[in-house]
N, C-alpha and C positions, 0 to 999 in steps of 0.2 A: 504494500500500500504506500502511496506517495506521501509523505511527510506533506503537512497543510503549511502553504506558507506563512501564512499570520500564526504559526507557532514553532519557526524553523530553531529557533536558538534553543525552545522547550526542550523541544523533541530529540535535538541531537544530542550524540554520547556525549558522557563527560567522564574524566579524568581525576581519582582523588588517590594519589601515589600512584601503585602499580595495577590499581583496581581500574576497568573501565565500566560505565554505567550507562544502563541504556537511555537511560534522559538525564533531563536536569532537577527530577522533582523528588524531594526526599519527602518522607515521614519523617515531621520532629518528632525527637522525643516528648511523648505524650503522657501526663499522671493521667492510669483510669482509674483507680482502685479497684480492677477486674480480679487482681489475685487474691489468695488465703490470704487469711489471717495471720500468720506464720510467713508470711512471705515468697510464698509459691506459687508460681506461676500455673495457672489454670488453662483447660478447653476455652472459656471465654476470651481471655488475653491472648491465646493464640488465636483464636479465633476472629478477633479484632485487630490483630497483626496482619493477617495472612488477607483477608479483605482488602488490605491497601494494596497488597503486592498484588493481588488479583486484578484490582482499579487499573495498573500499570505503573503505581510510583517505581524508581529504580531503586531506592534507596529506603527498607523498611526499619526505623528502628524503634528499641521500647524505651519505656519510663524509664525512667534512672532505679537503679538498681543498688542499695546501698550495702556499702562497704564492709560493715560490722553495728552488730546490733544497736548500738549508742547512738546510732546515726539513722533510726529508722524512723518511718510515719507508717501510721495501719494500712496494711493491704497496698503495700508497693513492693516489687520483687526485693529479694534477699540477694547477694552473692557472696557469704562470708562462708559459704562450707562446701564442700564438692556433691550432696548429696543432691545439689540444683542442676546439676549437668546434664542426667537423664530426659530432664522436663528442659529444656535448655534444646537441646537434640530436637525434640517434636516440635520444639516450635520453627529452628532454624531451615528442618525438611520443609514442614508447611509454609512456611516465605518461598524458599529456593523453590517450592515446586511450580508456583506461579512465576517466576524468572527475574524476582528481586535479588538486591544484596540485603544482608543481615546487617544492621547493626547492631552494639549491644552500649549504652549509657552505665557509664559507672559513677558513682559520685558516696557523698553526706552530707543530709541535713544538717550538720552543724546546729546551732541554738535554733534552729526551725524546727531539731527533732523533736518528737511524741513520746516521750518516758516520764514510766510512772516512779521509778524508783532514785534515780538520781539526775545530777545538773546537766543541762547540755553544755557540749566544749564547743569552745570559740578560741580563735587566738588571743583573745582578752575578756578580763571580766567586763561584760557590756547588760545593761540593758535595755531591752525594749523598746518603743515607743508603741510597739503593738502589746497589749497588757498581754494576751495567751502566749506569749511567750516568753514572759519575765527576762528573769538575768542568767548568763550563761556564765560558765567557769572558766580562767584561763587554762592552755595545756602545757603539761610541761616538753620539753625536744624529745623524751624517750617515746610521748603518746605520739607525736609528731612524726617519728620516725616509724612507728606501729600500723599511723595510717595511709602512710607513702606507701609499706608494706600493703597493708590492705585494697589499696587499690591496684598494685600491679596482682596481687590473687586474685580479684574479683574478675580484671580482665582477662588472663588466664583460663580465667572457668570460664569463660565467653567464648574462648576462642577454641575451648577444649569442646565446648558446644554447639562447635558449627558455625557459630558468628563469623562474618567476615572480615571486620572491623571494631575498632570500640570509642566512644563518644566518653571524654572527661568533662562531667558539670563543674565547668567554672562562675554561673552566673545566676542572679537573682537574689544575692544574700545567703545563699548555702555557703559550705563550709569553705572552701579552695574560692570564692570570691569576698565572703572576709577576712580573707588573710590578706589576696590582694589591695584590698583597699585601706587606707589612712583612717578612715571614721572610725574600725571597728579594730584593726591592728596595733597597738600599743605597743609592742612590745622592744623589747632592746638589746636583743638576741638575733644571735641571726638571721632570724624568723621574720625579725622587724626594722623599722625603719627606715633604709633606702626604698625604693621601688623592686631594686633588683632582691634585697631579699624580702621584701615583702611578696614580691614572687617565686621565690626558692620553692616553696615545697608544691607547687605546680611543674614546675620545671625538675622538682627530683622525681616526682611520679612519671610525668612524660620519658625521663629518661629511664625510668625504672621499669614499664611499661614495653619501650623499644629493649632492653637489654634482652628480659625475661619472655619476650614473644618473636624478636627480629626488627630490623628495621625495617624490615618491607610490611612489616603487618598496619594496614593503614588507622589510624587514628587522629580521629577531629575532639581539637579541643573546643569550648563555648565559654567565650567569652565575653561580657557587654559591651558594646558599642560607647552605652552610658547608662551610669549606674543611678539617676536622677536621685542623688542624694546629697544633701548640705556636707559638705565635710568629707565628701568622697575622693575620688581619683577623677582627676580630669580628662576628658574623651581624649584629649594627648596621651595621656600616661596609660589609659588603657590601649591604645594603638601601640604605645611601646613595648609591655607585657605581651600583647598580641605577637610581635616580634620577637623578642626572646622564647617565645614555646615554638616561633618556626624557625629560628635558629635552629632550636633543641630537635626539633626534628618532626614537629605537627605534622598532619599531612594535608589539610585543612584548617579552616577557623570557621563557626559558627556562632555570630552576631547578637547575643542578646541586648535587650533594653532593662532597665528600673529592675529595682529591687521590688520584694512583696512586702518591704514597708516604706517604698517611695509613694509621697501625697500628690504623685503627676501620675494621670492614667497614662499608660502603652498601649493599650489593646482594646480597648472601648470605640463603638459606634461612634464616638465624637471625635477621634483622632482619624484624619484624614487615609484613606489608604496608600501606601506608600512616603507616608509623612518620617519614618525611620532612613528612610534606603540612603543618605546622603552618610549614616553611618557607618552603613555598610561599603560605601563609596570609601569613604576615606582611609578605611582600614586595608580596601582593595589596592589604593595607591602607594601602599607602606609596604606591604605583603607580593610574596608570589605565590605563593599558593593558594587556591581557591579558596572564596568566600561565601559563606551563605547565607542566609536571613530568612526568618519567617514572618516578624512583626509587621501586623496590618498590610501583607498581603496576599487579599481574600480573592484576587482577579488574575486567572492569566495574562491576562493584558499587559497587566501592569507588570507581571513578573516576565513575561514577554520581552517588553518596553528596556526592562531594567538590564536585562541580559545585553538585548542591543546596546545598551547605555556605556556597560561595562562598570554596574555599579557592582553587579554579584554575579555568581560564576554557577550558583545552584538557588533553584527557591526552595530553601524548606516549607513544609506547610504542614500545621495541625491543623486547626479549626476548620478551614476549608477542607482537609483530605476525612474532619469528622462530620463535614453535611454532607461531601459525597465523593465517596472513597472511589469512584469510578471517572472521576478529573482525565486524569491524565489519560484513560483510551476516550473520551469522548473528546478532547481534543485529537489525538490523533486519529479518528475517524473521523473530524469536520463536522462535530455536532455541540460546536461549546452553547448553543442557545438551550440545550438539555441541560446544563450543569445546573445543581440544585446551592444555591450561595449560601455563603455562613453570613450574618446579618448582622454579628459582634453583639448579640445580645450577651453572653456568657452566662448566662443562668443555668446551662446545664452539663456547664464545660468545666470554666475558672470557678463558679460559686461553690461545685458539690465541692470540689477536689478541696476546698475551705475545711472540709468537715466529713472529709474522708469518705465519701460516700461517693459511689460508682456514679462516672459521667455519664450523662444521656445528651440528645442532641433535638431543639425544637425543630430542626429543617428535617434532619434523619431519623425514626422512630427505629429504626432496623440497627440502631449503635449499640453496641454489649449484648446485640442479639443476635451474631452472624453463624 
């Protein structure tokens, strides 16, 4: 079938290390709370995986996957122990068998974790300005060095699972984006204060990550664009950080915006679509390795537009790939007046995931039901 040309940059492969992909359109990583309780990934999560890969995204990957228990929120996958591998395996067939890549998100909640019995760590004692999450405890460099470990095992077991690739959350206020930034980093350890090591232990995982799996195993870091926070890192200094993980050996960067306790909406029906992408831009002029972004945008057009632009190299896309996971072949069949749009309500998306409760979708009724 003839590639459409009003989606030629879509639709063509793209390149993220040694991986080639058959379009430009990934699956962000998405919080559903589809899995146990326990942290196990379920028939439904794969089942809401494997749909997108079906739609034709080239690029499927899951929720963030955390590290070790200290670092968990209810019902988001686990990767702290091998027994996840087997479940790991069926979901990666079910992607592959539809003719996606896998990816697989590793990260920690940091002080955004859900535990009942002790503090959540942070690089420093901070807290809140959001009350449900009070104040979190500083860590010492042995915990520090524990959870470098912990994330190059989690992607390990990713990749022991089939995955293709592995996504490190750097952004939104989790734990590896308060370290990176000034507001929440205090400390006066090597951990802290320059920029450079305010990004050390980003840059020890990436490199611990490429030791323990190869360098050719592709991995995208995510990193904000802008952290829309008083007191934070300025869109300069996070383009510099950006830079040092693709020194260190990125294979990619993916673009986040605002923390989840920034008082500027990102992702709301009031914010312009494609109102972000100049961030993405300007990270693309620092960098040579592909960039990608999902913020507020809900249109191929626009993600179309941007590629021509050479703002970004790939669209990630949630919200849109959750009203209708079938994007990407009804653009390549010439039928984008069938695509069903995401409307940025988030009532059934950003609200549940609030309160831990499985996303649904007001455009998709057929979400967590595939």
């Amino acid at each position: 079938m003839a590639v459409p040309e009003r989606f030629k940059r879509l639709l063509e492969p793209g390149q993220i290390g040694k991986l080639t992909t058959r379009n430009r359109i990934r699956l962000a990583p998405t919080c559903t709370h589809f899995c146990s309780d326990d942290g196990d990934i379920t028939d439904r999560e794969i089942g809401f995986l494997a749909e997108r890969a079906r739609g034709g995204a080239a690029i499927v990957t899951t929720g963030v996957a955390s590290v070790e228990p200290e670092g968990q929120i209810p019902k988001v996958l686990r990767a702290w122990d091998d027994a996840v591998i087997p479940g790991f395996l069926k979901c990666t067939r079910a992607i592959h068998s539809h003719g996606a890549l896998a990816f697989f998100q590793v990260g920690h909640f940091g002080r955004y974790s859900d535990l009942k019995q002790t503090v959540p760590k942070g690089p420093s004692v901070m807290t809140s300005p959001v009350e449900r999450w009070g104040t979190c405890r500083d860590m010492s460099t042995e915990e520090i060095g524990e959870i470098v470990t912990a994330h190059v095992e989690a992607a390990r077991r990713g990749k022991e699972g089939g995955f293709d690739g592995v996504d490190v959350l750097g952004i939104a206020g989790y734990l590896l984006s308060s370290f990176f930034s000034p507001l929440t980093n205090k400390r006066t350890d090597g951990y802290g204060g320059s920029l450079q090591k305010r990004a050390r232990i980003g840059l020890e995982i990436l490199d611990g990550i490429k030791a323990r799996l190869g360098r050719d195993f592709p991995l995208i870091f995510r990193v904000c664009g802008s952290e829309l926070m008083d007191g934070g890192n300025s869109e300069e200094d996070l383009i510099r950080i950006a830079s040092m993980l693709e020194e260190a050996g990125a294979d990619a960067i993916s673009v986040g915006v605002a923390w989840h306790e920034s008082r500027v909406s990102s992702l709301g029906m009031e914010i312009a679509q494609g109102h972000w992408l100049h961030l993405a831009e300007n990270m693309r002029k620092a960098l040579k390795v592909p960039v990608m972004m999902a913020y507020r945008i809900n249109s191929p057009d626009i993600a179309e537009r941007a590629l021509e632009e050479g703002k970004i190299d790939f669209w990630e896309s949630c919200r849109q790939l959750l009203a209708d996971p079938d994007l990407p072949n009804k653009i390549r069949e010439g039928r984008p007046e069938d695509i069903a749009p995401c409307v940025a309500c988030n009532e059934g998306c950003f609200s549940r995931v609030w309160n831990y409760q499985p996303i649904w979708c007001i455009i998709n009724a057929r979400l967590g039901h595939e």
